[in-house]
Every structure is written in structure tokens, then in C-alpha cells.
C-alpha positions in Angstrom: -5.5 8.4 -12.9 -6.1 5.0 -11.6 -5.8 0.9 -12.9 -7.3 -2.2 -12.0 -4.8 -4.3 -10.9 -7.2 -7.5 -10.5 -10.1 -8.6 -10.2 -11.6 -12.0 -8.7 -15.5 -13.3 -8.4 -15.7 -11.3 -5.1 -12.6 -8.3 -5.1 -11.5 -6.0 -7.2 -7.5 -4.1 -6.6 -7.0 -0.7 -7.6 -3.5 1.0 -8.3 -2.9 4.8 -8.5 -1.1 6.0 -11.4 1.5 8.1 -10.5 5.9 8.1 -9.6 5.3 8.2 -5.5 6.5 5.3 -3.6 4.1 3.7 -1.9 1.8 6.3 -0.2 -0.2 9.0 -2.9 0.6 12.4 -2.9 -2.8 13.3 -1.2 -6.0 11.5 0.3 -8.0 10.3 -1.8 -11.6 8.7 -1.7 -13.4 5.3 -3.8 -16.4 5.4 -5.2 -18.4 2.1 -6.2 -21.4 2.3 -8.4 -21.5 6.0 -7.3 -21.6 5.4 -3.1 -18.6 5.9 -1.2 -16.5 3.1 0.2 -13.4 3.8 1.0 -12.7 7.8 2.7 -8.5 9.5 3.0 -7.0 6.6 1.1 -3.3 7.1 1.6 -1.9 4.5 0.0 -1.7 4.0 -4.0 -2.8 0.7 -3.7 -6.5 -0.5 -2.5 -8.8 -3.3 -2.7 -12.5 -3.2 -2.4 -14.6 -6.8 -1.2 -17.7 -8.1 -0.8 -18.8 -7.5 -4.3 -20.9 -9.9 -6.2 -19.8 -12.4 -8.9 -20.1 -11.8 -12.6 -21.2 -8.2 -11.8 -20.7 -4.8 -13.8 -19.4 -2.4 -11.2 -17.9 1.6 -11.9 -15.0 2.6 -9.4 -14.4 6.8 -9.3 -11.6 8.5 -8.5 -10.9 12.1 -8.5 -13.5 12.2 -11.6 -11.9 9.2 -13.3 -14.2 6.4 -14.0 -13.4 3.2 -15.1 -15.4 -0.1 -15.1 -15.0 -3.9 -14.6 -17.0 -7.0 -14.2 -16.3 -9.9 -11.4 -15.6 -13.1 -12.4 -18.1 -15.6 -11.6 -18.2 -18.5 -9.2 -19.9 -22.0 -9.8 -21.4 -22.0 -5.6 -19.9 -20.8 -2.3 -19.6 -22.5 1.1 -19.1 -21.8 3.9 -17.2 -23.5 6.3 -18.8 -22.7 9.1 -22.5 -24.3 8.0 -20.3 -27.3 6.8 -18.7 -28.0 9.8 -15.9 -26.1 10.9 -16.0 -24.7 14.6 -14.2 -21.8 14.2 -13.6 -21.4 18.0 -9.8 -21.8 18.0 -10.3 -24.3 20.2 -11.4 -27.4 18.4 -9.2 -28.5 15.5 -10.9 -28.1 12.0 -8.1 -29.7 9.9 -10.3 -32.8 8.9 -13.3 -30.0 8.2 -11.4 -27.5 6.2 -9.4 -30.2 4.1 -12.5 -32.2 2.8 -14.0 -28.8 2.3 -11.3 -27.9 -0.2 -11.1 -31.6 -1.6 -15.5 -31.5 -2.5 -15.6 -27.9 -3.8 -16.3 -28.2 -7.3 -14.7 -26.4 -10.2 -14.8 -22.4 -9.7 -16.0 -22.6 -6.4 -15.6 -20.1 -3.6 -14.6 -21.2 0.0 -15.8 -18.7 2.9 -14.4 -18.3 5.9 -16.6 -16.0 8.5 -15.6 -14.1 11.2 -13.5 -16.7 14.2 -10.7 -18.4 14.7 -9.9 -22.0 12.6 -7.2 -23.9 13.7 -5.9 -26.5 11.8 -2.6 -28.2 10.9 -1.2 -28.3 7.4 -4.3 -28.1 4.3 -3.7 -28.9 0.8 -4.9 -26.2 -2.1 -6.9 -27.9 -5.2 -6.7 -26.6 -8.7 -9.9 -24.1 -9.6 -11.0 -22.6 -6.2 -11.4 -19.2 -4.9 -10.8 -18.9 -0.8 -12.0 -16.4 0.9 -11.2 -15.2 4.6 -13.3 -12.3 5.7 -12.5 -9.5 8.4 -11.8 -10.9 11.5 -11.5 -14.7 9.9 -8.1 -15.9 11.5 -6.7 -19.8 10.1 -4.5 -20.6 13.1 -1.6 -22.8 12.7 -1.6 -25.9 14.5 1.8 -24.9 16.9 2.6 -28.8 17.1 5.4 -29.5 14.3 4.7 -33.2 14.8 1.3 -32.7 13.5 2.7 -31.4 9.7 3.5 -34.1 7.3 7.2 -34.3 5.7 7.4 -33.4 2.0 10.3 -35.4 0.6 12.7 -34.0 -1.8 11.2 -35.4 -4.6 8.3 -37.8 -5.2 9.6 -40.7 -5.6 12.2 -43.3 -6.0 12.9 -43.2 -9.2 11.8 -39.1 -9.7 14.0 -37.3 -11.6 14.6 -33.6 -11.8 11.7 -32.1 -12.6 9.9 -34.0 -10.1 10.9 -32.0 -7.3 8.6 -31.3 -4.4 10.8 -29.6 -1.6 13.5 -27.2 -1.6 15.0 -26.1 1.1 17.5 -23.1 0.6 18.1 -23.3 -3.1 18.7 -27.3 -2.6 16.1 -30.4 -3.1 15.2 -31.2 0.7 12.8 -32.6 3.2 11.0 -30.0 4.5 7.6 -30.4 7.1 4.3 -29.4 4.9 3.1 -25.6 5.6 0.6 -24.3 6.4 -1.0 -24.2 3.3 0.8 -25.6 0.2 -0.4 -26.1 -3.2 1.7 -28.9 -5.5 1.0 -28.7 -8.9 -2.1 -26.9 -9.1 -4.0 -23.3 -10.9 -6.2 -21.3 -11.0 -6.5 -20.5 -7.2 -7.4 -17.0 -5.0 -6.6 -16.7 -1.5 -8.4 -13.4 -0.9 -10.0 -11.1 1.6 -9.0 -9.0 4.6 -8.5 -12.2 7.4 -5.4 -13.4 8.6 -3.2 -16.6 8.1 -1.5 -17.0 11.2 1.3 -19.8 11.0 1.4 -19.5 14.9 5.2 -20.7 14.8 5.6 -18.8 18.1 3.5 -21.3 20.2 5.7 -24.1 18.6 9.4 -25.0 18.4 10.1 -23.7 15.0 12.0 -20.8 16.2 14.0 -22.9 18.4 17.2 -24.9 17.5 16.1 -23.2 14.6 19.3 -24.5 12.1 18.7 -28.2 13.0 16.7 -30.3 11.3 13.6 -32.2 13.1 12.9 -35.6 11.8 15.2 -34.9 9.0 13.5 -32.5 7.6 13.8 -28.6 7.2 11.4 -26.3 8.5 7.9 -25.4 7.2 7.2 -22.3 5.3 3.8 -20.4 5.6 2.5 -20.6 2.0 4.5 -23.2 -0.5 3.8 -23.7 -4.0 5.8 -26.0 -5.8 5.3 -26.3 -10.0 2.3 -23.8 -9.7 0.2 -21.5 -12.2 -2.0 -18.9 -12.1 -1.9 -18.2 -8.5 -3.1 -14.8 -6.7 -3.2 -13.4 -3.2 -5.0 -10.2 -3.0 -5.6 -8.7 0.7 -5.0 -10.9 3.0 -2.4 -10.9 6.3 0.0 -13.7 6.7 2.1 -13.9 10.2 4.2 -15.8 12.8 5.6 -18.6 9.9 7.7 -20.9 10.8 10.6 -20.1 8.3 9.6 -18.0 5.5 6.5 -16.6 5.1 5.7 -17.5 0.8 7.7 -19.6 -1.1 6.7 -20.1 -5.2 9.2 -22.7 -6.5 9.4 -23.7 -10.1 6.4 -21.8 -10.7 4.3 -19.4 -13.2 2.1 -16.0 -13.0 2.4 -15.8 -9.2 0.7 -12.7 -8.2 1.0 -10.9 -4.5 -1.5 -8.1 -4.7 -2.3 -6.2 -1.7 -1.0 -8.5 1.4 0.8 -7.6 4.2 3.8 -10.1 5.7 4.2 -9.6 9.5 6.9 -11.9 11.5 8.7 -10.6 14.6 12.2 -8.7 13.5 14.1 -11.3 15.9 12.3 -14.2 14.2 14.9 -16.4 12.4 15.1 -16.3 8.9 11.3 -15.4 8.4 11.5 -13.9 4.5 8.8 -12.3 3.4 8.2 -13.6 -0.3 11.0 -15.4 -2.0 10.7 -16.2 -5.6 12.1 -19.7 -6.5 13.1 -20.1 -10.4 9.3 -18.4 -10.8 8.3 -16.5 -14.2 5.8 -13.6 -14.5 5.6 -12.4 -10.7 3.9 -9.1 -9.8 4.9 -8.3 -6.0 2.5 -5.0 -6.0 1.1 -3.0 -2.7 2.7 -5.4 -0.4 3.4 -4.0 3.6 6.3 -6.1 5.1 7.7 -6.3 8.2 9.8 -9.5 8.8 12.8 -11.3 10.6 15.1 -11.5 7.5 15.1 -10.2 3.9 11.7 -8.7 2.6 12.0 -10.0 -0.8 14.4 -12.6 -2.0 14.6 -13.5 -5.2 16.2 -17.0 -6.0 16.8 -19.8 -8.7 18.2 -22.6 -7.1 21.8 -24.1 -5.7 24.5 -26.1 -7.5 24.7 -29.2 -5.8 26.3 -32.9 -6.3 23.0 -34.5 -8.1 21.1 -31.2 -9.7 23.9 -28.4 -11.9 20.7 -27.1 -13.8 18.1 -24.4 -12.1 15.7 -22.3 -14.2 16.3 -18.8 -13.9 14.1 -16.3 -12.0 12.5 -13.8 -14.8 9.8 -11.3 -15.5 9.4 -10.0 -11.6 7.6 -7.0 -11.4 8.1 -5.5 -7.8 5.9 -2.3 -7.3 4.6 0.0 -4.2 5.6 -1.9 -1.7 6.5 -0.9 1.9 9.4 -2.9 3.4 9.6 -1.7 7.0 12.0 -4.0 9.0 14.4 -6.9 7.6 17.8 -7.6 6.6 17.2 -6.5 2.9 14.6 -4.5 1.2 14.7 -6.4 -2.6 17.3 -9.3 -2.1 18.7 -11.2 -5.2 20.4 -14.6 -4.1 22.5 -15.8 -2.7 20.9 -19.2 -4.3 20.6 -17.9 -7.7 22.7 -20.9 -9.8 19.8 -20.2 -12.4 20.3 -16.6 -12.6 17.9 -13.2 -12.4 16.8 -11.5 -15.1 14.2 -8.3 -16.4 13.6 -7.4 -12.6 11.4 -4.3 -12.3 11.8 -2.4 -8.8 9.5 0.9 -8.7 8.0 3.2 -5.8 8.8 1.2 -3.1 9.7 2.4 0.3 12.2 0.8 2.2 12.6 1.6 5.9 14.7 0.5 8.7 15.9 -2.7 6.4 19.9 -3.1 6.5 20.4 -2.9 2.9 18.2 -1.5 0.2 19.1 -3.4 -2.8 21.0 -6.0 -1.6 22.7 -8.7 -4.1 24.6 -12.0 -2.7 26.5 -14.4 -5.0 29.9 -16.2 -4.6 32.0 -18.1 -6.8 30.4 -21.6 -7.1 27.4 -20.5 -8.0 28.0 -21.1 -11.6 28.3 -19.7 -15.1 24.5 -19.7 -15.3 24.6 -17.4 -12.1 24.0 -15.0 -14.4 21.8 -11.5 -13.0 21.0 -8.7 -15.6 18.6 -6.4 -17.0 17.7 -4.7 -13.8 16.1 -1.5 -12.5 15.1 0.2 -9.3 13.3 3.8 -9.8 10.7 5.9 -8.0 12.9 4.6 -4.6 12.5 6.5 -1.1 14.8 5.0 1.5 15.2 6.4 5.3 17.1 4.8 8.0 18.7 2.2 5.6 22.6 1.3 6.8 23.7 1.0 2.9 21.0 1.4 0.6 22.9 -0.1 -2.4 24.7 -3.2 -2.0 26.1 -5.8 -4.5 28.7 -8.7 -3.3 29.9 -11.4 -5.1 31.9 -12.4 -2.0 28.5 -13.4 0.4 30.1 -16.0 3.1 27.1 -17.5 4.7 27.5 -21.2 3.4 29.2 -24.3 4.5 32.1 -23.3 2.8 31.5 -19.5 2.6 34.7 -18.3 4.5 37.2 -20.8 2.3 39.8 -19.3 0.4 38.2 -20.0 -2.8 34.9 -17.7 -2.3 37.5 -14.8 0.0 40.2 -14.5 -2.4 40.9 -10.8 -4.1 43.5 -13.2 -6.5 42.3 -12.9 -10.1 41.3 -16.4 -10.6 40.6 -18.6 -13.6 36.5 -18.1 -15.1 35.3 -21.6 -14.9 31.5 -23.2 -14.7 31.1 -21.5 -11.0 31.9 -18.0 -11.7 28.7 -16.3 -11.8 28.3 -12.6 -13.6 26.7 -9.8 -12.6 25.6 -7.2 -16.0 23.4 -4.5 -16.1 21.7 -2.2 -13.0 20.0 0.7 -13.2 19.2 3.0 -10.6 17.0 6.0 -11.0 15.1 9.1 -9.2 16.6 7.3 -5.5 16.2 9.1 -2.3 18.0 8.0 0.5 17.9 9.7 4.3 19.3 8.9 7.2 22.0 7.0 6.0 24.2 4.5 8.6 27.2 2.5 6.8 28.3 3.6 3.1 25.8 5.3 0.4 26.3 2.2 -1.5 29.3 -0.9 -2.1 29.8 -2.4 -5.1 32.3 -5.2 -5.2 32.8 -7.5 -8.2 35.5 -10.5 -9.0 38.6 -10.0 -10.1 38.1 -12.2 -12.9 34.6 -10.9 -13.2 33.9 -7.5 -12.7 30.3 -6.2 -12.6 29.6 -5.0 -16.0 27.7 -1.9 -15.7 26.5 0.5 -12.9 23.8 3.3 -13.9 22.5 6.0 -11.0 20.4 8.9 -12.1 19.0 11.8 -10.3 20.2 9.8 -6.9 20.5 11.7 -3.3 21.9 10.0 -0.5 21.9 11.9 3.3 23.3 10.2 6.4 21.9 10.3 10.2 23.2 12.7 12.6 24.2 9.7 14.6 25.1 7.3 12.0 26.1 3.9 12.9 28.6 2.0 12.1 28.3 -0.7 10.8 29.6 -4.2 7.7 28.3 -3.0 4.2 28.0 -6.6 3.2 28.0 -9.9 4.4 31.8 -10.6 3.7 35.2 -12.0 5.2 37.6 -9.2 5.7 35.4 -6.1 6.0 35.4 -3.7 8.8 32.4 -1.8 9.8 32.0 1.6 8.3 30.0 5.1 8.8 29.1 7.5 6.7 31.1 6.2 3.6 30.2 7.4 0.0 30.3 5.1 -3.3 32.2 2.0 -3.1 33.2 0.2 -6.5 35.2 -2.2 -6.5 35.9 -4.1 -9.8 33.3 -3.0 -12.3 33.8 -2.2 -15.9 31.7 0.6 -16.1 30.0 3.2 -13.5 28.1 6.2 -14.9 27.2 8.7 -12.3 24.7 11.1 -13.3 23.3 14.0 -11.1 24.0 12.0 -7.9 24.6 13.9 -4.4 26.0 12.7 -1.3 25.7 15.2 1.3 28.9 15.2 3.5 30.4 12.2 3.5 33.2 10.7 5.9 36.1 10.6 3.4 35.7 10.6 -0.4 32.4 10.4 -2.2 33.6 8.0 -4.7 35.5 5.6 -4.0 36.7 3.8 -7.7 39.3 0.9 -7.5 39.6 -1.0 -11.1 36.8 0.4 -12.5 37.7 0.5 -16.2 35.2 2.8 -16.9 33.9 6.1 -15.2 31.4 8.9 -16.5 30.2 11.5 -13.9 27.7 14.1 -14.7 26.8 17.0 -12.7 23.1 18.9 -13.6 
């Protein structure tokens, strides 16, 4: 059994229906209109191109049919024929840019096979673009060369008039790449690459300072956007991280694969800003910092009011190398809620689950309604990680964010509800199984694993369970909870851990089944 996943004027993504993470359970070939296209499919997600607009098409499976049409399109260039030299040698900014700017309503823009480089390009409302096999957009490595984005657009903006965030916070940052600013209706698709380049430049370097008072540049930004969909493409070498929706609706990332160096600083994958209805689905990553990070905005001195982050469906994905597979926070003064984490593979990340708040967040730092199943995890150091003691701020290692003192729940104590974890599978295990640490004043409210294994490597090592003050490293530890009000075990094996396999330290509440 198979589902379309989407569909543009030239694309169509197919899904497998089935519990795997990530890869199907057997090869598998596509069929379009009968012919074979795609031979020992391994993955459950795939994505067939050059199909024509507004076209009836039937895709079998293993003997299941199903058919779809293609949108249609209003005209097609090509950028090539209009101007671009696609020889990675002559800049195309100026060519590219008015391209985008003329092409009317439902348009598509092809790119051929070569290399475009160009310096930052602006995305238009109602436009499909397309980069074929071998089609590389090269970032121009000159920083000086991408405009600054202020905070806000203009002098008398108020809040909702924000244009650039910069780790949870209204900032200056340099233009990307590609960024969209208020628009819809746009699909970045095909099987070419966006390379940001940020090696050949000085983003990496000094890489915590600012440059002309501004903050670095992301790959992809989209700031107050709607109805926007990347389906196949490669995106690489960004300068910070790699997509960034902020304050923004029905984000879809179908298909893609996110590639930075694992030493590139704090290269993220796809993080989520105060975004609704986000479908993360057959993504491959391998980055320089958390995979997926999930986020909603920072109290600061003139903004105590972020939207939350909501309705984010994550969904066979491959996370190969970062800091965290699936990362909520630590900016996250809006809160999380109705996250939906199913047959992913994480490998090689530091943490699995990883979830970073502090006190000062806020009362509306509020996460809940959360579930992870269908999960294979190998060479993880802790799989299962929640901290609401994270340090890494300006004033991340004061008393106020280290204390174990019950203090008084104010307007920056942010809450941490309901997790679910089910059908896990964790090998090759480093640090602990998983740590769990709540407030004193604010325990986590309830912790759910099901039908969970966890198995460590022969030569585990050791190694901090989470980013907080205090902690020595660990190895093979079990369960960790500290202060939670309720932890139901059920069916859950740790094979031969270094001390006990649960670990419970004012946890009001503890149910353990064994099947």
C-alpha cells in the first residue's frame, strides 16, 4: 500500500504505507502509466519528475494502483534562454532575480543542467522553481555581497512586523540565499542542488560575532509565509542553518536531503519558528548541529508574546550526524504542541529526542501532546533526553537556571506535559538509555514508553546526557527521572546496564509493566 504525498505541475511524491523507519521492508519498483521508472526502491519515500502539467498519470506498486493529475502551470522559462550563464563563473544574480520578479502568476522557473552563481534572490508569491539533475545555484561566498534584513521593517513596526530572527530574538541578520517575505503559493522542486557555498566564505569563521551588526545568513528563510513546498531537492554548505520558517503556515519538506559538514557551526537542518501545519516527511540529514529544531521564539525586553509551534508532523526521515535527532527548544517561549514523530531513523546524532528549556522561558513555554513511534536508533549517546536546566545562554550557568532549590512558579517557568514514546529501538547505546530531569517546582507531567529496547556498544562512551551545569559524563546508564509526576513503563528492556535500570528520584508516580 502506497499514498501520494504531493503533487506539483511537474512532480509527484509517493509514501509507502507501512511501521518501518525510513527504509521499506523490501525493494520495491514504480510504475508510471504502466512503464517502469524507478527499479530496488529502498526507501519508503520517492518522488518521480519530469511529468507534464495538468496530466492524468497511474503510479503501481506491488499491484496497487492509484491515480493523480499534475497541477498546471500558466508558461515555463528557462533561465538559461533568458539570460543566465550557468557556467559558475559569471554571476547571474541580476538574471535570476528579474527572472523571478517577470514570471507571471503560476509560472514555472527551469533551471538546466550547470552551475548559477548568484548572491541572495528574493521568492515571489505564485511560482513553481524547478532545478533539474545536475542544476547547482551556487552561493555567492562574499558575505558583503548579501543585503542586511533588519529586525523589523520599519521605524515605527510593531510586532507583527518582524522580518529577522535570529535565535528565537528579533535581529539583523544578512539575507540568504534564498528568502521569501510574506509570500505563497511557491515550489522549489526537482533533483538539483542549492549550494549556500558558506565554505568559500567567512561564515564559518568568527562564527559567534556579528559582521556589520548583523547575524549570519541562513540557506532558505521564510518569514510570515504560506503554502510553501520543497519536494526533492539538495541543499548544502549554509552559512548558519540550513531552512528557517518563521511565523509561518503549511510549510511542507517533502523529499529533500540537508548536507553541512558535521564540524560546521551551528548548521541546523530545518528549524521550525512559531510555524503551524509542517509536514517534515522523507527528509535525509546530515548536519553540523541539531537535525530538527523546533522553536517559538525568546522572551526578551521589548517582545513577552511568541506564537506557539503546532501541528508538526515529522515522518521517515533519516538523521545521520548532528547534535540531536528531533530537538524542541531551547527558544520555545511560545511553546510546542501536537508534535507527531514516526519511522525515523536516527544515527550517529548525540541525542535522539532531545528537549532544552530553562527557567525564563516563560509560563507560555508550555510543550505537550507529543509522540515518537515507529523509532530505530543506533549509535545514539542517550536517545531520550528532556532538560529543563539547558545552559547555553548569556545567563545559562547563573544560579537561577542551575538551582535544584524548589523555587516559586512565576511568568518564566515553563512546563513540560505529556510524551509518548512507543515501538523504540535503540542499539549501540553510549551515555544513559534516556535522562529525564524536571523542576522542582515543575516536574514533567507524564512519561509514556511502550514496547521500548535499548542496547549499549561494546565500547560505550562516556559521555554528559545533557547540556547542563553540574553533570558528570556517564556510560551505560539506564532510565534517569528526575522530578516527574508520572512515569509508566510498559514492556521496556535495557539490556545490561552499568548500575540500576531505573533510576526514579521524586517521581510521584510509577507504573511498570512487564509482557
Amino acid at each position: 500500500m502506497f499514498q501520494i504525498l504531493y503533487v506539483s505541475s511537474r512532480s509527484v511524491t509517493i509514501e509507502l504505507l507501512n511501521h518501518e523507519p525510513f527504509y521499506s521492508p523490501k525493494p520495491y519498483s514504480v510504475f508510471l502509466n504502466g512503464k517502469i521508472v524507478r527499479k530496488n526502491m529502498k526507501t519508503n519515500v520517492c518522488s518521480l519528475f519530469h511529468l507534464l502539467p495538468n496530466t492524468e498519470y497511474q503510479i503501481q506498486i506491488d499491484g496497487d494502483i492509484i491515480s493523480f493529475n499534475t497541477t498546471s502551470e500558466s508558461s515555463t522559462a528557462d533561465v538559461r534562454r533568458l539570460g543566465a550563464c550557468g557556467d559558475g563563473i559569471h554571476d547571474d544574480t541580476i538574471a535570476l532575480q528579474s527572472i523571478i520578479f517577470s514570471c507571471p502568476k503560476h509560472g514555472r522557473i527551469f533551471f538546466p543542467k550547470g552551475t548559477y552563481l548568484s548572491g541572495p534572490l528574493f521568492l515571489k508569491s505564485n511560482i513553481t522553481i524547478e532545478l533539474d539533475k545536475d542544476a547547482i545555484l551556487l552561493g555567492d561566498p562574499e558575505g558583503s555581497h548579501y543585503p542586511i534584513l533588519p529586525a523589523r521593517a520599519g521605524v515605527d513596526a510593531q510586532e507583527n512586523d518582524e522580518l529577522s530572527s535570529w535565535e528565537g530574538v528579533p535581529n539583523p541578520t544578512y539575507a540568504s540565499l534564498i528568502t521569501g517575505i510574506q509570500v505563497e503559493n511557491v515550489h522549489i522542486i526537482g533533483e538539483g542542488v542549492i549550494d549556500a557555498n558558506a565554505q568559500h566564505g567567512d561564515w564559518w569563521i568568527r562564527y559567534k560575532e556579528k559582521k556589520a551588526g548583523a547575524y549570519r545568513a541562513k540557506g532558505l528563510f521564510l518569514s510570515r509565509c504560506s503554502d510553501i513546498h520543497l519536494q526533492g531537492i539538495t541543499i548544502k554548505n549554509t552559512p548558519s542553518w540550513n531552512l528557517h520558517p518563521y511565523l509561518s503556515d503549511y510549510i511542507d519538506v517533502i523529499d529533500v536531503r540537508l548536507k553541512s559538514p558535521k564540524n560546521s557551526p551551528n548548521t541546523d537542518g530545518c528549524n521550525p519558528e512559531s510555524c503551524r501545519n509542517v509536514r517534515i516527511i522523507g527528509v535525509q540529514f546530515s548536519v553540523g548541529d541539531d537535525c530538527i529544531a523546533i522553536k517559538s521564539g525568546r522572551v526578551h525586553f521589548d517582545r513577552q508574546d511568541f506564537p506557539p509551534c503546532e501541528a508538526i508532523t515529522i515522518r521517515n526521515c533519516h538523521m545521520a550526524y548532528g547534535h540531536g535527532g528531533v530537538v524542541l527548544g531551547s527558544e520555545m517561549s511560545g511553546g510546542i504542541r501536537d508534535l507527531d514523530v514516526r519511522q525515523c531513523f536516527f544515527e550517529h546524532t548525540d541525542r535522539g529526542l532531545r528537549i532544552k528549556t530553562r527557567r525564563g522561558r516563560g509560563k507560555q513555554a508550555i510543550i505537550d501532546r507529543i509522540v515518537f513511534e515507529d523509532i530505530r536508533m543506533d549509535n545514539v549517546s542517550t536517545p531520550l533526553v528532556m532538560n529543563m536546566f539547558y545552559y547555553c545562554d548569556e545567563d545559562g550557568k547563573t544560579e537561577y537556571v542551575y538551582s535544584k532549590a524548589r523555587l516559586p512558579v512565576d511568568d518564566r517557568t515553563p512546563y513540560l506535559g505529556s510524551f509518548t514514546f512507543r515501538r523504540i529501538n535503540c542499539t549501540n547505546v553510549h551515555a544513559a538509555a534516556g535522562f529525564f530531569y524536571g523542576l522542582p517546582e515543575q516536574p514533567i507531567g507524564r512519561i509514556e514508553l511502550s514496547q521500548v529496547h535499548f542496547s549499549y556498544h561494546p565500547q560505550a562512551k562516556a559521555a554528559l546526557p545533557a547540556m547542563m551545569s553540574f553533570l558528570d559524563p556517564i556510560r551505560k546508564a539506564g532510565l534517569i527521572f528526575h522530578e516527574v509526576s508520572e512515569v509508566l513503563l510498559n514492556d521496556v528492556q535495557i539490556d545490561h546496564p552499568v548500575g540500576e535500570p531505573v533510576e526514579l528520584v521524586h517521581v510521584e508516580k510509577f507504573t511498570r509493566r512487564i509482557i
